[in-house]
N, C-alpha and C positions, 0 to 999 in steps of 0.2 A: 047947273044943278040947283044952287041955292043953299042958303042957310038952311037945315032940319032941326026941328024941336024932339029931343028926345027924352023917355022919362026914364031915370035912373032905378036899377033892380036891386040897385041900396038902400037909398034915402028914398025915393020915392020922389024928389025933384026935377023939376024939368030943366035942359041946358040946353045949350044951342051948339051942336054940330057946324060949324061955319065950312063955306065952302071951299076954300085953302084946307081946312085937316080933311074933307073928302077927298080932295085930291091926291093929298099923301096917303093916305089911309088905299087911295085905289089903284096908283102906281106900284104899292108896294103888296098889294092882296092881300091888306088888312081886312080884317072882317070891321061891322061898324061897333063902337063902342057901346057899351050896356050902361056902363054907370058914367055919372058923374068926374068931373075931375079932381073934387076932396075926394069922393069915396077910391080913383083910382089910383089917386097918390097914397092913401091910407092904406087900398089893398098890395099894393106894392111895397111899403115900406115895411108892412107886416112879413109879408113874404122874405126883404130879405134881414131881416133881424132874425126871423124862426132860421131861414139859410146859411145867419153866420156871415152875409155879407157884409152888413152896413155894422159899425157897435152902436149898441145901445146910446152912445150920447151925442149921436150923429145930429148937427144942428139943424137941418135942414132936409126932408127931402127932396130927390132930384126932378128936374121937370117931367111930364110924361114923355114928351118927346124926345130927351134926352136918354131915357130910360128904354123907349124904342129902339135909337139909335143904339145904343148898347148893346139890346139882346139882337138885333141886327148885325152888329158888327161880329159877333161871337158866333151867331151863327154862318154867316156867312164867313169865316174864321176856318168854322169846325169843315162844313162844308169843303173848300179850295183845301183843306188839310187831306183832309180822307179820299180825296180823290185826285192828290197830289202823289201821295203814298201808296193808294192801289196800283197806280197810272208803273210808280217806278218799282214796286212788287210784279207788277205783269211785265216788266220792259225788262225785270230781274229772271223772272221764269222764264218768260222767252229765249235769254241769254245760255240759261245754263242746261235750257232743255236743249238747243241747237250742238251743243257739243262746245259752241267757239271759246266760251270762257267758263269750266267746269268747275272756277274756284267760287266760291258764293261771296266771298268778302270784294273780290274785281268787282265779280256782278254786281253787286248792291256800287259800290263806288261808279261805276259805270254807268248806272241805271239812273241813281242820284245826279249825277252830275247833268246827263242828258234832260231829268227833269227841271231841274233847279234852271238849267239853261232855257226851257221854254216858258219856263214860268215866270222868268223875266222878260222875253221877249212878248208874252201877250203882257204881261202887266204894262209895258210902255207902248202896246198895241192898241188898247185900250182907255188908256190914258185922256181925258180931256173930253172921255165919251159918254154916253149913258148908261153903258155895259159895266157890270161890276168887276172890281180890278182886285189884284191879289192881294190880300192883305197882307204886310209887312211881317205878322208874326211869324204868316208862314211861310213869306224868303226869311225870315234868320231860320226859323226850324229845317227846311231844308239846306240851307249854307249850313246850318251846325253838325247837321244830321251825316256829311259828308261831301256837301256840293258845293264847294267853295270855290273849286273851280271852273263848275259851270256859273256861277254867281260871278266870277271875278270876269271870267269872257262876256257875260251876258251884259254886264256895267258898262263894258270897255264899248263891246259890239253895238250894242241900243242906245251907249248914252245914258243909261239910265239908273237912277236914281247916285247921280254922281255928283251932286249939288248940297242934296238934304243932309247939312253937317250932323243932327240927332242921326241918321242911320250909318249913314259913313263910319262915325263913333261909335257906335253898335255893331257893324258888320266886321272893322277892323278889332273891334275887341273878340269877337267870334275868331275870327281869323289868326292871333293873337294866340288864343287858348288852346285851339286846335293845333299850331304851334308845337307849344308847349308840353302837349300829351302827347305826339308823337317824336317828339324829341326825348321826352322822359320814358317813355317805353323802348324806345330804342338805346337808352344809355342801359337800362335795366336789362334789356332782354342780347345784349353783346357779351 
């Protein structure tokens, strides 16, 4: 490919496109950048003071690529969420339109659990590949949400992610809470 001279639709400057952010910019279907990288740290950092993200006396801000990385990872986030949760809405409808399980709170437990189960098993499928893997936030959301024991079989059965002390701490704290709430609903409601 090669280095590109581009001229900035900010300042009016030219900068240099190097052929490493072409790469990344085309692995990921980025479109090519317009401005400058002051004008995109500036437009960015604007953005997120007007959004409430960053405060005001924020020292620094962040690289662009890191900033990519970010709105990548959230969306790829939101993405693996919504169709984590369609996936166990439909596996839930299924269930209760068959007759077999008429109660809607099994189904959803049922359904969760089946999902959370496979969403650990691609995530360690995936693993070590090029393919994007499930983001963490949403095995705790679905371990929270009621799939903790497809989460608990899917650790044991894949091996997976039964090393990494930060989620282990975080799953067993979910685990933990969910505990606890049905332990105190149940003291409540005897």
């Amino acid at each position: 490919m090669g280095d590109q001279r581009i001229r900035c639709v900010e300042c009016g400057r030219e900068f240099v496109w190097t052929d490493g952010e072409q790469q990344y910019y085309k692995e990921r279907g980025l479109t090519p950048p317009k401005r400058c990288k002051d004008c995109r740290s500036q437009r960015a950092q604007t953005r997120s003071h007007s959004a409430g993200i960053l405060p005001s006396h924020s020292a620094a801000p962040r690289d662009d690529r890191t900033q990519m990385l970010v709105s990548q990872l959230r969306h790829t986030a939101v993405w693996f969420g919504a169709a984590m949760f369609a996936l166990t809405f439909g596996v839930m409808a299924a269930l209760i339109a068959s007759g077999y399980v008429p109660n809607p709170l099994l189904a959803w437990l049922i359904s969760i659990t089946l999902v959370t189960f496979l969403a650990f098993w691609y995530d360690k499928a995936v693993a070590g590949s090029n393919w994007t893997r499930v983001p963490e936030k949403v095995l705790f959301a679905l371990t929270l949400l009621g799939g903790t024991v497809g989460a608990l079989v899917g650790r044991r059965v894949f091996h997976h992610k039964t090393r990494k002390v930060e989620f282990r701490v975080k799953f067993w704290l979910i685990v933990v809470i969910q505990v606890a709430v049905v332990g105190g609903l149940y003291w409540l409601l005897r």
